[in-house]
RODO-2510 file (C-alpha; in nm, 4 decimals, decimal comma):
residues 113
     n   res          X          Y          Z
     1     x     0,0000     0,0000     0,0000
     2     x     0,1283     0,3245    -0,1066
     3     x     0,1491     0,6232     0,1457
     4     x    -0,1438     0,8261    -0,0296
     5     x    -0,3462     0,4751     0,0198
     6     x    -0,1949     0,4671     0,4318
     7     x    -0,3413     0,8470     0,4345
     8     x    -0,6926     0,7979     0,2848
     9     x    -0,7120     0,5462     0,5420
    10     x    -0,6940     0,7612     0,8338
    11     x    -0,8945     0,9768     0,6719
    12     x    -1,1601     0,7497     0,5845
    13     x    -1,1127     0,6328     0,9969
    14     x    -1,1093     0,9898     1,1432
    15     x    -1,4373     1,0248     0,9530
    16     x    -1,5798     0,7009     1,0910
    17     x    -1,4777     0,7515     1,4784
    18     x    -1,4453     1,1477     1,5035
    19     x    -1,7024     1,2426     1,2651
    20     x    -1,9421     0,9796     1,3265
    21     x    -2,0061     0,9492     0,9352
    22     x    -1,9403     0,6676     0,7307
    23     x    -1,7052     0,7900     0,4202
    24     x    -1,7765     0,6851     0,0233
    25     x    -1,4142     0,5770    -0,0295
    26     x    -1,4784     0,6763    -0,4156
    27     x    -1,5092     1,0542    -0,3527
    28     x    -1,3026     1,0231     0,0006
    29     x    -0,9887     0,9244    -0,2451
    30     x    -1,1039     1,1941    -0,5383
    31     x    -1,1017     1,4912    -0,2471
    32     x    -0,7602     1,3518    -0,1519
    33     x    -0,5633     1,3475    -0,5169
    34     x    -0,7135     1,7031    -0,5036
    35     x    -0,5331     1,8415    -0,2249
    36     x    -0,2162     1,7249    -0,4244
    37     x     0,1239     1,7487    -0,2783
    38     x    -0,0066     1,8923     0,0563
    39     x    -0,1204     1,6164     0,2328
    40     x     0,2397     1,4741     0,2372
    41     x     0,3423     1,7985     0,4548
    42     x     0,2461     1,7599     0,8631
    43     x     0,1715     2,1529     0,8302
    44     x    -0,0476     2,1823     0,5296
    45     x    -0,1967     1,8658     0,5564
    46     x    -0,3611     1,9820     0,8579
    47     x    -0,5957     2,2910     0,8915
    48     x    -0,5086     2,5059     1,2057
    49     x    -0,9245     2,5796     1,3148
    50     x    -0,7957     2,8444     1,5544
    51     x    -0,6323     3,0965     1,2759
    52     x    -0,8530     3,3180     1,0720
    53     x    -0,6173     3,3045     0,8141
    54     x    -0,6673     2,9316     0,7284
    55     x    -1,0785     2,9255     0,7536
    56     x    -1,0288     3,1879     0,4568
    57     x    -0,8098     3,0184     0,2533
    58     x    -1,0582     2,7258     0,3172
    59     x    -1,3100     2,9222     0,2236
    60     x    -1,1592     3,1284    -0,0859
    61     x    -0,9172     2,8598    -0,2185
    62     x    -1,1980     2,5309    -0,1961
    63     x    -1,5308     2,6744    -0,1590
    64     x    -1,5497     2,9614    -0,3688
    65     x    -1,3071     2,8184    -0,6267
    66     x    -1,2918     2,4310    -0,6311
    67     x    -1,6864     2,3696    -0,5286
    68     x    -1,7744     2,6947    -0,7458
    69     x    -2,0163     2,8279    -0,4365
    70     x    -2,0880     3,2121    -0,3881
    71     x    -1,9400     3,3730    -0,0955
    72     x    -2,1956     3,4126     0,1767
    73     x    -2,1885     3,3705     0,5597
    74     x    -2,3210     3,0344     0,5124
    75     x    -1,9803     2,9120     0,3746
    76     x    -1,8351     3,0426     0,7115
    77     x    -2,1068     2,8808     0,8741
    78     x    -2,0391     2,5111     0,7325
    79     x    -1,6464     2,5810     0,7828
    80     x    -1,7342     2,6364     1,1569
    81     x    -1,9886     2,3353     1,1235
    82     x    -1,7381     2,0991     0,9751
    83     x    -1,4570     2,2087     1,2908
    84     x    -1,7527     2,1211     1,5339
    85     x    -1,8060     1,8011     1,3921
    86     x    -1,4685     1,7065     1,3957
    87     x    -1,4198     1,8129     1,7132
    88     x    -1,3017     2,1365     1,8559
    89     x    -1,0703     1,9968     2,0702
    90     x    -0,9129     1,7405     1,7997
    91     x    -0,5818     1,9117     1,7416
    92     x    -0,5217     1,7673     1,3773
    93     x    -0,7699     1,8190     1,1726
    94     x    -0,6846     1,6759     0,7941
    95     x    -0,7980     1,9050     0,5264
    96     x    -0,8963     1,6108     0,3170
    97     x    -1,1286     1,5020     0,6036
    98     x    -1,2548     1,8904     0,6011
    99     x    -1,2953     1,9147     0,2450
   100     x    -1,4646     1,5925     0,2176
   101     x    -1,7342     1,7096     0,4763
   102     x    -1,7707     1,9955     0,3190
   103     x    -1,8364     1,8707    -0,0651
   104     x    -2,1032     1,6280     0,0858
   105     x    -2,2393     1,9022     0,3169
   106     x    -2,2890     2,1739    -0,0351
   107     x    -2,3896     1,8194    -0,2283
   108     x    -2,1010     1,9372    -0,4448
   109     x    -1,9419     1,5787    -0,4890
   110     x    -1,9594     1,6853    -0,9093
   111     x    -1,6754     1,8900    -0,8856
   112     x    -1,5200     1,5520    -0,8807
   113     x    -1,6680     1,3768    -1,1290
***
């Protein structure tokens, strides 16, 4: 197993035991090539909830221009939603697992078709 395939794995079990959701591995693994080279580096494979910097480049960078949405407080909404669902107090938060949450929450799993 290659070390994308090790990393969709604890994705796909952060989702299942910190989430509470069970993943589709198909789209799980398409959100994952999409955040490229960045989920091989500990700092930008993570999403630090606590900086307002890095819920706007969330929400610029993957809402507005990967999912296509318009900007509204409801995308800062469903940011905030996503960190609460992963759990405020889990330190790493994976922006695949993020992402993924998000493209299911907007029903926007066509971006990766």
């Amino acid at each position: 197993m290659g070390k994308r395939d090790e990393l969709i794995e604890r994705y796909a079990d952060d989702l299942k035991k910190k989430c509470n959701m069970n993943p589709d591995m198909d789209l799980l693994r398409k959100v994952t090539i999409g955040c490229g080279p960045s989920i091989y580096n500990a700092d930008s494979a993570t999403i630090a909830a606590s900086q307002p910097g890095e819920v706007e480049t969330v929400k610029n960078n993957f809402l507005i221009k990967k999912l296509g949405l318009s900007d509204g407080p409801e995308l800062g909404n469903a940011i905030e939603e996503a960190f609460e669902t992963y759990g405020r107090s889990e330190r790493n938060k994976y922006r695949a697992v993020v992402y993924y949450m998000l493209t299911k929450k907007f029903g926007r799993e066509s971006a990766y078709a």
